[in-house]
C-alpha positions in Angstrom: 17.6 237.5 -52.6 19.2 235.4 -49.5 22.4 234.1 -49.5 21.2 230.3 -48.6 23.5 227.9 -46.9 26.0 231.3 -46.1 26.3 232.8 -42.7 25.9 236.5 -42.8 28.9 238.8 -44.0 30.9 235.7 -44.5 33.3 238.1 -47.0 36.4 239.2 -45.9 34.8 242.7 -47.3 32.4 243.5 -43.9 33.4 244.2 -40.8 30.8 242.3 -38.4 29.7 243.7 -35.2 28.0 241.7 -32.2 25.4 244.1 -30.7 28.0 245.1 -27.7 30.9 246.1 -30.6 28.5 248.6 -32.2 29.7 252.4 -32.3 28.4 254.6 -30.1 27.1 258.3 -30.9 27.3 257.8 -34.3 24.4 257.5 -37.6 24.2 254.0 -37.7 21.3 252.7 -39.9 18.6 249.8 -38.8 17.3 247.4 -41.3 14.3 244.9 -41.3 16.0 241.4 -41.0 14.6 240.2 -44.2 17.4 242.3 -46.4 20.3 241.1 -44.9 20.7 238.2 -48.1 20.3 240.9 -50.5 22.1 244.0 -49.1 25.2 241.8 -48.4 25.1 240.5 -52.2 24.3 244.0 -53.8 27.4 244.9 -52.1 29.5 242.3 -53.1 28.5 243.7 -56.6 29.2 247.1 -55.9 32.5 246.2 -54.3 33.2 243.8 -57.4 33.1 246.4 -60.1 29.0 246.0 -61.0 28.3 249.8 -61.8 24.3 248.8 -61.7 24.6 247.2 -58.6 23.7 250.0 -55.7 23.3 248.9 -52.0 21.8 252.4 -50.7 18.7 251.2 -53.2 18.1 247.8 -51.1 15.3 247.9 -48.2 14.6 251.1 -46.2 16.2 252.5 -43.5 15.3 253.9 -39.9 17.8 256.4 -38.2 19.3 256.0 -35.2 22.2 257.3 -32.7 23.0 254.7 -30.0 23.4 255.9 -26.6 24.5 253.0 -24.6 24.7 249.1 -24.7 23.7 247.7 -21.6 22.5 243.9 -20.8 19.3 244.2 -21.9 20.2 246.1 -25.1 20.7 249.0 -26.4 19.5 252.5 -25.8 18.8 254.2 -29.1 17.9 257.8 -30.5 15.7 257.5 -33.8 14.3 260.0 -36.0 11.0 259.4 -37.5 11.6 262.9 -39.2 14.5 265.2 -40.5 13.2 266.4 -43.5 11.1 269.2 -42.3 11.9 269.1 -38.9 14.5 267.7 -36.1 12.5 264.9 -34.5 14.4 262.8 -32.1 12.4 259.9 -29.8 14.5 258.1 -27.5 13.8 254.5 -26.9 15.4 250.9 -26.5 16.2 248.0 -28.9 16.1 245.0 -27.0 18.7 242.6 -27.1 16.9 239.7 -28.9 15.4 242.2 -31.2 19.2 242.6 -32.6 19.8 239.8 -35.8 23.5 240.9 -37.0 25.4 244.4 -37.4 28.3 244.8 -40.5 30.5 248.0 -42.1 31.4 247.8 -45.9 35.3 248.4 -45.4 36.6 251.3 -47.2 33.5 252.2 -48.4 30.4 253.1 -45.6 31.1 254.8 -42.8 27.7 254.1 -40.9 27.2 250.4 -39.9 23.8 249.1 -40.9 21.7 247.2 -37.7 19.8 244.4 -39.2 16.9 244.0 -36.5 14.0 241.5 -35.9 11.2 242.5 -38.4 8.3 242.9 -35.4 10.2 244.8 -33.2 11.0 247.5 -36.6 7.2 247.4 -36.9 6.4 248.0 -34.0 8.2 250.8 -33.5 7.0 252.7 -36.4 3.4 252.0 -36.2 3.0 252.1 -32.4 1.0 254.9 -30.9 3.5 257.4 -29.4 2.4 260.3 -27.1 2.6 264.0 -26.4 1.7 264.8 -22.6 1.2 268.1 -21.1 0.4 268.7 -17.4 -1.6 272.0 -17.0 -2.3 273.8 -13.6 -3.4 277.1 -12.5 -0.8 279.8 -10.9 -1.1 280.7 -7.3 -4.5 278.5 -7.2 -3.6 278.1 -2.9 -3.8 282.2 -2.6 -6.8 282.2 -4.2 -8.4 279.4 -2.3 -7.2 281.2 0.9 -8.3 284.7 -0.2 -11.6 283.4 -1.2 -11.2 284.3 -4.7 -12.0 280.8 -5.9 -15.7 279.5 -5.7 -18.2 276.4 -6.1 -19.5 278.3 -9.1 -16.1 279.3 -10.7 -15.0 275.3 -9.6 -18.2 274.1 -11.8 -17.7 276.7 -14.5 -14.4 275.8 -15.5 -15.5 272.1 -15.8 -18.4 273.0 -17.7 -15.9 275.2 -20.0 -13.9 271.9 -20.4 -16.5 269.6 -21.6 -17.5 271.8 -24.4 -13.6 273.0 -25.2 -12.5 268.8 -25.0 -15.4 268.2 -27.4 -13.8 270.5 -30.3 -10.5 268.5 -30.2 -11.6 264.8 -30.0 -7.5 263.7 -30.9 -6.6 265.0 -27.4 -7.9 263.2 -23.9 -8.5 265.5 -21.1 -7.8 264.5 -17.6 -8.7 267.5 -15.4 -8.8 267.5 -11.7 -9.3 270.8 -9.5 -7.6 273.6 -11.4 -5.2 270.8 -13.2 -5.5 269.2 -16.5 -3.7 266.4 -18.1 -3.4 266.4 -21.6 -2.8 263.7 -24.3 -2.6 263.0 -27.6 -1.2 260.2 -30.0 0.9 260.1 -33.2 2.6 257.3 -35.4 6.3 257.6 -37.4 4.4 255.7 -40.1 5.8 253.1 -42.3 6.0 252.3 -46.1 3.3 250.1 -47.9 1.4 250.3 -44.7 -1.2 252.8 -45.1 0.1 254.8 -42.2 1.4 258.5 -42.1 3.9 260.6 -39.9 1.1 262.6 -38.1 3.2 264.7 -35.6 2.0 268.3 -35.0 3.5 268.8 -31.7 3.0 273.0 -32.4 -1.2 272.1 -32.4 -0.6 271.9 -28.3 0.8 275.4 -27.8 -1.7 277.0 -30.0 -4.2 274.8 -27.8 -2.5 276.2 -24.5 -3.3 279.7 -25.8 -7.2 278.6 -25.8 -7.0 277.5 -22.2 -5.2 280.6 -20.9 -8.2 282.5 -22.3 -10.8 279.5 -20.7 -8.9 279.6 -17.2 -8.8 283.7 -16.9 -12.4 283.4 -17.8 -13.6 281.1 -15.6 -10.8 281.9 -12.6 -9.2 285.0 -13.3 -5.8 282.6 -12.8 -3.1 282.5 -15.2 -1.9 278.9 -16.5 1.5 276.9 -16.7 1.8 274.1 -19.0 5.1 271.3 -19.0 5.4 269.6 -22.0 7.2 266.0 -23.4 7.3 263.4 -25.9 8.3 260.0 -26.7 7.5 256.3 -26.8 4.4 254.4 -25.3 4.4 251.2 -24.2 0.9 251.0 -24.7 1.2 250.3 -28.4 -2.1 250.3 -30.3 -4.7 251.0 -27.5 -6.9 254.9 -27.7 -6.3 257.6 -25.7 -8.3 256.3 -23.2 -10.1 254.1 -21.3 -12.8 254.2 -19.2 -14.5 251.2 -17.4 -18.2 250.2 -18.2 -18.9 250.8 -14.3 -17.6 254.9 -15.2 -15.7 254.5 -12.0 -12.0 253.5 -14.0 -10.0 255.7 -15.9 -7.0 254.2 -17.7 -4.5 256.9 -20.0 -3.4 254.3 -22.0 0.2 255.2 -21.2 3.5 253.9 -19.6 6.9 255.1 -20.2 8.9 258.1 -20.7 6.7 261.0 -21.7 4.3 260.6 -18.2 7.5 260.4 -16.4 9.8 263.3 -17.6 6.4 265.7 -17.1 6.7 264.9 -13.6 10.3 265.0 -13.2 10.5 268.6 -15.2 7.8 270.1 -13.0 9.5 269.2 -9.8 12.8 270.1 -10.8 11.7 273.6 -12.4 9.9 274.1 -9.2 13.2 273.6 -7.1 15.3 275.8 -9.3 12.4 279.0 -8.7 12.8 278.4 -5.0 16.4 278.8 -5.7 16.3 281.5 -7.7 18.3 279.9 -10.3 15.6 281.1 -13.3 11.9 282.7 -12.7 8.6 281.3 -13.6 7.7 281.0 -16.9 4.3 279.7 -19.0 6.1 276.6 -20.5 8.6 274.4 -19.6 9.0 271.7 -22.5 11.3 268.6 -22.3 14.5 268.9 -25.0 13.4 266.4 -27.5 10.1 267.9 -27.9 11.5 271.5 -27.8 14.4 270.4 -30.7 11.3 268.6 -32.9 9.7 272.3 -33.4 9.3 273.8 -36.8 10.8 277.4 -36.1 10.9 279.8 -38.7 14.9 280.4 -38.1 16.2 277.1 -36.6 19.0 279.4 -34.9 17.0 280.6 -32.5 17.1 277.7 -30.5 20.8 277.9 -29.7 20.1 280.9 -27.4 16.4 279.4 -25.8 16.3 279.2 -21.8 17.1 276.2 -20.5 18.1 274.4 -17.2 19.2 270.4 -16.8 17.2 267.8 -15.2 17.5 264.0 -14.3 15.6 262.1 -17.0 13.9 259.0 -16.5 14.7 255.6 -18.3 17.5 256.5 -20.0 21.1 257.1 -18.5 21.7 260.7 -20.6 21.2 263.9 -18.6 18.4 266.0 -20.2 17.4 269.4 -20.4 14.4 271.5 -20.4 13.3 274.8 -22.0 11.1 277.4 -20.8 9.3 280.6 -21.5 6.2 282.4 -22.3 3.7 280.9 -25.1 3.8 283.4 -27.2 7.5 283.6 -27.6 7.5 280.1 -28.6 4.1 280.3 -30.8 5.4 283.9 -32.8 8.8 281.9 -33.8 7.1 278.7 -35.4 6.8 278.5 -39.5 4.5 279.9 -40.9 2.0 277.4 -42.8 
């Protein structure tokens, strides 16, 4: 129901906001564009008296914390998930995806975002990725010590091919004793046909597979580092490769390639400096918080060191540890 011939919040009874007003660190709630009509009248209702009339029952809602309002827009914290577990993807709401912001007085305390309807599809049916950068410890000793051969080289490629095909919803990108790994999920969206498929716990079980592979084929021991978030590749596959076989594309650009990077070198700096040891995995703090663990507590107390992250203007962290002491604390199915 739209309010024709009315400019939006017109009532005395909502606060407006322009997109540079809106509260900061706080649950604000984003709305497709095309309920702005109805959710202002349902709460004229509401605020009138009407005991039928109830504004949380207009439209859907997406979750968000916003970080900062810059020029361009705003960057946001959503959360495809908190029912069954804390999943928080940081991304940006563009400044001409923003329609009009209002706050019933006296009676909501989060302001409802009222966005362009594209840009809210996008974002919940856009491929989204995990990355993790694997690569074998000490691999220059045992070059130099001749520990590593031609035929161990060839062995743990041939190991690969056969490992990648039993998981055909992960690409793998090795190179020398490193691998890249990759795999897609969506938040889903209502009346769409599409699902919230994120497992990000499927990896470290995974990583457990290729410890075994790599002490097999090189008698090395693995490290994996770990992160999630938005790809600006939006509906594309994992991969790409060109017809002439000589091209490989990931499919990716944007945070998750970046803070892998960024995590590796900065966790490599802090060993040097003795500030924490080595470890098996090093995980950016968004994926680390998105975890189903059996006793949610636990993560209070988990390892952890800062880092600079990329794209966004928060200071991150990342955790660390061995495998299995992240793997023997998930739920149990």
């Amino acid at each position: 129901m739209a309010l024709t011939g009315m400019a939006p919040f017109s009532s005395y009874s909502f606060e407006k906001f322009t997109l540079d007003d809106l509260p900061l660190q706080r649950d604000t709630w984003i709305m497709d564009e095309i309920y702005i009509g109805e959710w202002e009248e349902v709460w004229l209702k509401s605020i009138g008296g009407d005991e039928h009339a109830s504004p949380y029952e207009v439209g859907y809602i997406t979750q968000v914390h916003i970080a900062k309002v810059t020029t361009a827009g705003a960057e946001i914290s959503w959360y495809p998930n908190t029912h069954d577990r804390f999943h928080e993807v940081k991304t940006f709401l563009p400044r001409e995806a923003f329609v009009a912001a209002a706050l019933a007085y006296e009676y909501e305390k989060r302001v409802s975002v009222f966005v362009r309807s594209d840009w809210l599809r996008k974002l919940h049916l856009q491929s989204n990725s995990i990355f993790a950068m694997i690569d074998a410890v000490d691999m220059s000793k045992a070059i130099k010590s001749g520990a590593i051969s031609h035929r161990k080289v060839n062995a743990l490629r041939d190991r690969l091919d056969a490992f990648a095909g039993l998981h055909p919803d992960i690409s793998f990108i090795s190179f020398a004793d490193s691998l890249l790994l990759k795999t897609n999920w969506t938040a889903g969206m209502v009346h769409t046909g599409v699902t919230y498929d994120y497992r990000p716990e499927a990896l470290l079980y995974l990583f457990q597979e290729l410890q075994v592979l790599y002490r097999d084929t090189l008698g090395l021991e693995i490290y994996g580092v770990f992160a999630q978030g938005a790809n600006e590749y939006y509906d594309d596959p994992l991969l790409h490769i060109s017809a002439s076989k000589n091209h490989i594309s990931l499919n990716s650009l944007g945070l998750p390639f970046a803070q892998i990077q960024i995590i590796e070198s900065t966790a490599r700096s802090e060993i040097r400096a003795g500030t924490h040891g080595r470890a098996e995995i090093y995980m950016d703090e968004d994926l680390f918080h998105s975890l189903q663990f059996e006793d949610y507590d636990v993560k209070t107390g988990w390892a952890n060191a800062s880092y600079k992250q990329k794209l966004t203007s928060e200071p991150g962290n990342y955790y660390f540890g061995d495998c299995a002491d992240f793997v023997k604390c998930f739920r149990k199915p």
